[in-house]
N, C-alpha and C positions, 0 to 999 in steps of 0.2 A: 702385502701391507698397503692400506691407503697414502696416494702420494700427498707429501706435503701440498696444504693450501700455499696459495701463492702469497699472501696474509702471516705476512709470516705471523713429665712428669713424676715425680719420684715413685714409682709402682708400690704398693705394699708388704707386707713382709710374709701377710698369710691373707687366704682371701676369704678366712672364716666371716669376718667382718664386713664383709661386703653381701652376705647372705641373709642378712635379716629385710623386712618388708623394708626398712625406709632407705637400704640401700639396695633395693632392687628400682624403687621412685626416681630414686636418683640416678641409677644406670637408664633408665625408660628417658629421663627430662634430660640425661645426655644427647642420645640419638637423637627423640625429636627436636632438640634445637639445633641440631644439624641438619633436620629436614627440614624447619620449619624459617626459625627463626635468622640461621645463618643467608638465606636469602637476599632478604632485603639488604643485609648489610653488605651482604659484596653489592651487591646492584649501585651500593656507595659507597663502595671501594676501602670498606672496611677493612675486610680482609683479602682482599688482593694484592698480588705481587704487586711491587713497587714498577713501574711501568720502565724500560728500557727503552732509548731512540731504537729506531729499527736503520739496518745496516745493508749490504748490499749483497749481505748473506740472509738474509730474510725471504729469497724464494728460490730455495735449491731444489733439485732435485731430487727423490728421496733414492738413500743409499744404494735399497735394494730393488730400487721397482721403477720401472719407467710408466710415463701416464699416457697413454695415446686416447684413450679416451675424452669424452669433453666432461662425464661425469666422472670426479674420481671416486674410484672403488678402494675396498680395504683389504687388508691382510692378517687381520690376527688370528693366535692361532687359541689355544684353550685356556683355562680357570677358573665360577664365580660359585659363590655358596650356592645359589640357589639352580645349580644346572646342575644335571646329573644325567650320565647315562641310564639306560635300563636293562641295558647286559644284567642277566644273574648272576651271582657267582654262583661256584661249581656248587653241589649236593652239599657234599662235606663241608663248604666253609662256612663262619659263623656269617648270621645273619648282620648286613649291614645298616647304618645312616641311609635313605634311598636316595642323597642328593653326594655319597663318596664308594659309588662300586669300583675305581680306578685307584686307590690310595697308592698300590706301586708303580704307578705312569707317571711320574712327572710332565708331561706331554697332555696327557687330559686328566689330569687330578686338577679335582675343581677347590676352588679357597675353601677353604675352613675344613679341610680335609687332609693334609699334610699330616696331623695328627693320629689320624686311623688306622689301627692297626694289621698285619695282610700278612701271611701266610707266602713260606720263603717257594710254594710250589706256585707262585704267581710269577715270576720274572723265572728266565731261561736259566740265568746265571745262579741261581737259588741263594745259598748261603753261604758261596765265597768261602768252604770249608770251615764256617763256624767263625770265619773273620765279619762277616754282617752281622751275626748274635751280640757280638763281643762288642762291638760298636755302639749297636742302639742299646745294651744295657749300659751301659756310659751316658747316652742321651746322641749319640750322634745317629741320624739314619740317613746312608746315600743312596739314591737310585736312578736308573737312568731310560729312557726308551730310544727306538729310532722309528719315524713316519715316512712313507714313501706314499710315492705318488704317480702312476705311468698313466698317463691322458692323451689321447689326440682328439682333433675337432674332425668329424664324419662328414660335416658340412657347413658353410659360412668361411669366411676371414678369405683371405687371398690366395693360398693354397694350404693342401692341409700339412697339420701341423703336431709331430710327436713331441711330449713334454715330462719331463721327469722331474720332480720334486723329492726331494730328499730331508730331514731336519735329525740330525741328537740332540735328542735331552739330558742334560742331566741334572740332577741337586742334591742337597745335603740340606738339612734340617739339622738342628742345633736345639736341643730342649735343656734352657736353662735350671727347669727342676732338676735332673740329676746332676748335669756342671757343674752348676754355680749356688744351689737350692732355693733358688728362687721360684717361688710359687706360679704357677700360670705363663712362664716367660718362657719365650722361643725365639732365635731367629734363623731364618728361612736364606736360602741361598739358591739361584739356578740360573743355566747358562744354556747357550743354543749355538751347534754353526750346521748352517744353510748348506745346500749344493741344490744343485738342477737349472731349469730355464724356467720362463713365466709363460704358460700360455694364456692366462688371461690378459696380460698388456700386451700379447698377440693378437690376439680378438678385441681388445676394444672392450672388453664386455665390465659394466657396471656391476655385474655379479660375479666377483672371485668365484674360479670352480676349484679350487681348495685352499685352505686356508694356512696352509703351513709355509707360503715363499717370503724367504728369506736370506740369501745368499752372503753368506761371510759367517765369522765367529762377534758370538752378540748375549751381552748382560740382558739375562731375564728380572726376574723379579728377587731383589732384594726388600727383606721389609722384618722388622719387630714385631712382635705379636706379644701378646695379652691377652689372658682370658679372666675372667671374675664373674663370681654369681653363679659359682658352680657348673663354670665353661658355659650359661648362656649367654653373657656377653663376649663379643672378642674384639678389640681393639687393636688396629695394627696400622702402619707407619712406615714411608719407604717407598720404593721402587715400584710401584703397583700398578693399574690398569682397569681402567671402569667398567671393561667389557668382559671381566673374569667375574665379577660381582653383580653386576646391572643388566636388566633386561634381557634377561636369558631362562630357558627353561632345561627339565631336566633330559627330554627328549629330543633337542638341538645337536646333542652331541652323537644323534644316530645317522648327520645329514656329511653328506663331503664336501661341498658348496661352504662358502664363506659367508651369503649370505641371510642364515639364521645360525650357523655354528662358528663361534659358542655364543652367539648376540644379534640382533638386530643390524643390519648393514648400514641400514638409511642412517644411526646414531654416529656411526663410524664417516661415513659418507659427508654429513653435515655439519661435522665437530671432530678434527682428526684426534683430540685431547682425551677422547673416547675409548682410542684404540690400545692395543695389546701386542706381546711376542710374540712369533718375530716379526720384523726387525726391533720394534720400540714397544717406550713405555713411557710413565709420567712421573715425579712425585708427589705422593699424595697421601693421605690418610683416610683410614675409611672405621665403622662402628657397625657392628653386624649385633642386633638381640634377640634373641627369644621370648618373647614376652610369652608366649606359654607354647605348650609342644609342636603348636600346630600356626601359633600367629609369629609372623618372623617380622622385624624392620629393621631396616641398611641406610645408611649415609653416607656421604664420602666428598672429598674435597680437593679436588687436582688439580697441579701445574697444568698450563697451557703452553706450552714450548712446541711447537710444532717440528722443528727439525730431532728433538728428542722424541717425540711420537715413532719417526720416521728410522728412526738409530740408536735402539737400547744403549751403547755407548757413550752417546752426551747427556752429560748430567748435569749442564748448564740449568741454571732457573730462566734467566731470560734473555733471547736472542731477537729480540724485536717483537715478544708477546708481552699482554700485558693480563691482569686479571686470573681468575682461578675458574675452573669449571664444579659444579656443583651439583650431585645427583642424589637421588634417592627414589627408594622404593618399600613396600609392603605385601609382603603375600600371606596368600592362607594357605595351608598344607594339609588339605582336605585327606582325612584317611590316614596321615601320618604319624597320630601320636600315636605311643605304646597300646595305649588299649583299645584304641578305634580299628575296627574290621573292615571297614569300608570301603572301596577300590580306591586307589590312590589317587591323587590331584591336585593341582598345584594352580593358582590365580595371582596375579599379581599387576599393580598400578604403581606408575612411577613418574618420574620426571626428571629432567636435567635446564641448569640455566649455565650460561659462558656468556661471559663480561670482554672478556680479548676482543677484540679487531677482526674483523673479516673479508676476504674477499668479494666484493660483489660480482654478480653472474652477471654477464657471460665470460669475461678478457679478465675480472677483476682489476682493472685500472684505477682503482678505490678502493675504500673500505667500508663499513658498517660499523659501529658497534654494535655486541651482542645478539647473541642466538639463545632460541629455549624451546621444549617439547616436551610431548608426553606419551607414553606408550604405555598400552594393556594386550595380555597376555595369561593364555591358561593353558591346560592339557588336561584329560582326565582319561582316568579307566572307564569304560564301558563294558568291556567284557573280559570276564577270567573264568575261564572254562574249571579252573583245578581247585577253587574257592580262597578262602581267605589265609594267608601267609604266602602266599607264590607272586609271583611277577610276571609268569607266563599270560598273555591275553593281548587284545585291544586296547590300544590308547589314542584317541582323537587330541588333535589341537591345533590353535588359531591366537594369532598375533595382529597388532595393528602401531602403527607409530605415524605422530603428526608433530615433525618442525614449524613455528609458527612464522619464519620468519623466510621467505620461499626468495628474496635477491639474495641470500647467502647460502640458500641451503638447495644443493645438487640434487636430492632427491626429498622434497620435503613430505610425501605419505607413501607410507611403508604398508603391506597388508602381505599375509600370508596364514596358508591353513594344509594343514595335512594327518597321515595317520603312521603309525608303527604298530609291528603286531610283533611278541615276543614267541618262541616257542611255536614257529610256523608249521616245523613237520615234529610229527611225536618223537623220536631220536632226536632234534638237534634243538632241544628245550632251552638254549641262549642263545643259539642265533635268531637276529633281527631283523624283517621285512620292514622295506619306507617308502613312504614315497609323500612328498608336498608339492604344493605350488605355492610362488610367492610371485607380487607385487611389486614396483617401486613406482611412482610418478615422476616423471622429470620436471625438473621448473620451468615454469612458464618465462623464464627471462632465458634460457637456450634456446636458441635456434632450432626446429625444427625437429622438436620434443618431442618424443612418445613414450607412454610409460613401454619399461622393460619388466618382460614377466617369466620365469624361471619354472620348468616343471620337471621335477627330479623323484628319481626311484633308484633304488639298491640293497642287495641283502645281504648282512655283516653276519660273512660265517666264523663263528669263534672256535677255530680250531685247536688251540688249547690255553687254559687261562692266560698265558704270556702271547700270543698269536691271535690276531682278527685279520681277516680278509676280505675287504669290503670288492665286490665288483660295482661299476655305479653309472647309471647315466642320465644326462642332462640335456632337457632343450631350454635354449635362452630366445626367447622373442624380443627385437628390436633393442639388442643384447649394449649398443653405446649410448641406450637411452634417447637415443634420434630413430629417425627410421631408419632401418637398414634389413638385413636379410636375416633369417634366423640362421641360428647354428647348434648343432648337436654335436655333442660330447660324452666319449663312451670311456672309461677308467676303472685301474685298479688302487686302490689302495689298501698297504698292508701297515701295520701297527705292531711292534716286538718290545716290550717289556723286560728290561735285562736285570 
């Protein structure tokens, strides 16, 4: 998890009514005035928190992660509508959403996915002798995974260094149609405890080599949900995380490295208000639409609490932050609707503005106001050997992200590009070959800055739908963002589904 900056409706009754053309207008001028119009007014403090003196608790340390670093780095681990893995499911199962192949992972079930339905031969535990049937025909659905992690550095840091990362998940979901009969309503519940060491604040390195540290028992995402318009709006409220939503693709979730799974680093790096479980989260509200199968657009609106970034457990609004963080984004889902044959592909342009206080670089002895950027990001299929309905094949893709504001922001451009190919050897038609390189520039107000650049490969053998094995390795160049020595990182990790 990135260490703390030093800086420190009545719903309706049925949602037949909300399906006709001029309430679909009016779901579309919701979202964009979230994207659009809500701007300028925080920028005047419209709707921002009410500002809090800041205290002597205003640059703590974070919970679970120490910074040896001069850049800090992030830690979150999975969730956002618009990521998805590209694991198949098995033969037999139905045909999924291609942005929810994980619906029984708590762990990497991405937002707006909770809902979807999965087959009890997906988790080890299956169905609990008919106590999980019983349950979600009521509306209750629990599920749980566990993530590991066994890493040491081959070369770099001070000597080498064995590292174990450990996470459970678990959650329950709650669907007020069958509870309560409430139309479209849900609320979502999930928790995380941590075990292992860090070997990325061993290394110094600016690019987390996995994204799941988080040491202790720690409140994931709490949050209300809403859907209208024939589930393609979703509104939801709560405990939430920009980086499960925002600037992420659906091919991220094939990397072990933190720095593009589940999201862009340099956003997390620059705006810890960004980040995700574990350790933290934020509150906030976000609007996700469909404007038709294939055009999607997202808003959202987050607390800025940095020591709650830092520690899902405090749920304080303000401990010496001031203002809301503000994102959104638009993609197109090239190939995705129902009746498009097309190889699949996903584009997407976004942005975030944050009004809080920030650290200036290098010592942060001061502050700023406000940060803001913008990031573009796509993937596509180029090749599928077995034609149209399969997900076996080649998929290229390339990211870019530019903070505007480089005294507060530790890595203000972000670049990265790479490929997966599904279905490597004919027998093992779900397991995934990877391999990227990524980017980061350090700012020019650190000392003795060099961007840091990341080239990772690994192949997730899915050995049976509850079990992946990823083996994975990593070289990081000039890995604290200064100049220094590289280091290589060779790892397993495994993923179990219960």
């Amino acid at each position: 998890m990135l260490p703390a900056r030093s800086d420190d409706t009545s719903l309706p009754d049925s949602r037949d009514e909300f399906t006709s053309r001029p309430g679909r207008i009016i779901a579309l001028r919701f979202v964009l005035t979230l994207m659009v119009s809500t701007l300028p007014a925080l920028t005047n403090s419209g709707l921002a928190f009410a500002q809090q003196p800041s205290d002597s608790a205003s640059h703590p340390q974070p919970a679970a992660q120490p910074a040896p670093a001069p850049i800090p780095s992030a830690q979150p681990q999975t969730p956002a509508s618009t990521q998805q893995s590209q694991t198949a499911a098995s033969p037999n199962s139905k045909r999924r959403r291609a942005n929810c192949q994980h619906p029984a992972n708590p762990g990497k079930r991405r937002f707006g996915c909770k809902d979807e339905d999965f087959d009890w031969d997906e988790a080890l535990t299956a169905d609990w002798n008919g106590a999980r049937t019983e349950a979600k025909r009521l509306g209750i659905t629990p599920s749980g995974s566990y993530y590991s992690a066994l890493q040491t550095n081959l070369s770099g840091g001070s000597h080498q260094t064995w590292s174990y990362v450990g996470q459970l998940t678990t959650a329950v979901d709650f669907n007020f149609e069958k509870l309560l009969r409430i139309p479209g309503m849900s609320l979502y519940f999930s928790n995380s405890w941590g075990t292992g060491g860090n070997l990325t604040g061993t290394l110094g390195s600016v690019f987390p080599v996995n994204g799941n540290y988080g040491v202790g028992a720690f409140v994931q995402e709490i949050y209300l949900q809403q859907k209208l318009l024939k589930d393609d709006l979703t509104i939801s409220a709560g405990r939430l995380a920009a980086s499960y939503t925002f600037a992420g693709l659906p091919v991220f979730d094939n990397y072990v490295s933190l720095a593009i799974n589940p999201s862009l680093v340099s956003l997390v790096s620059n705006d810890v208000s960004y980040s995700g479980p574990a350790p933290g989260l934020e509150w906030g509200a976000q609007a996700i639409y469909n404007i038709t199968p294939v055009v999607q657009v997202a808003a959202g609106a987050f607390n800025t609490n940095p020591h709650s970034a830092n520690n899902g457990n405090i749920m304080a609004l303000q401990q010496g932050n001031k203002g809301v963080l503000v994102t959104a984004q638009a993609s197109y889902l090239y190939g995705q609707g129902p009746d498009q044959k097309g190889k699949q592909g996903q584009y997407t342009v976004g942005f975030f503005e944050d009004n809080n206080s920030f650290a200036t670089l290098p010592a942060g002895i001061s502050k700023s106001n406000g940060n803001s950027g913008v990031f573009l990001l796509g993937q596509q299929m180029v090749y599928r050997p077995q034609g149209p309905g399969t997900s076996q094949g080649l998929t290229i893709w390339g990211s870019w992200a530019y903070s505007s504001k480089e005294l507060v922001s530790p890595m203000p451009v972000f670049g990265g590009f790479g490929l997966t190919y599904e279905g490597p050897i004919k027998r093992r038609k779900q397991d995934i070959i990877s391999a990227g390189w990524i980017y980061g520039k350090t700012s020019s107000y650190i000392p003795n800055a060099a961007a840091a650049k990341l080239f990772e490969a690994n192949y997730q053998w899915v050995a049976k739908r509850y079990v992946t094995v990823v083996p994975d390795f990593q070289y990081i160049w000039d890995r604290t963002g200064t100049h220094a020595t590289g280091t290589a990182v060779l790892g397993l990790q495994v993923t179990l589904t219960f």
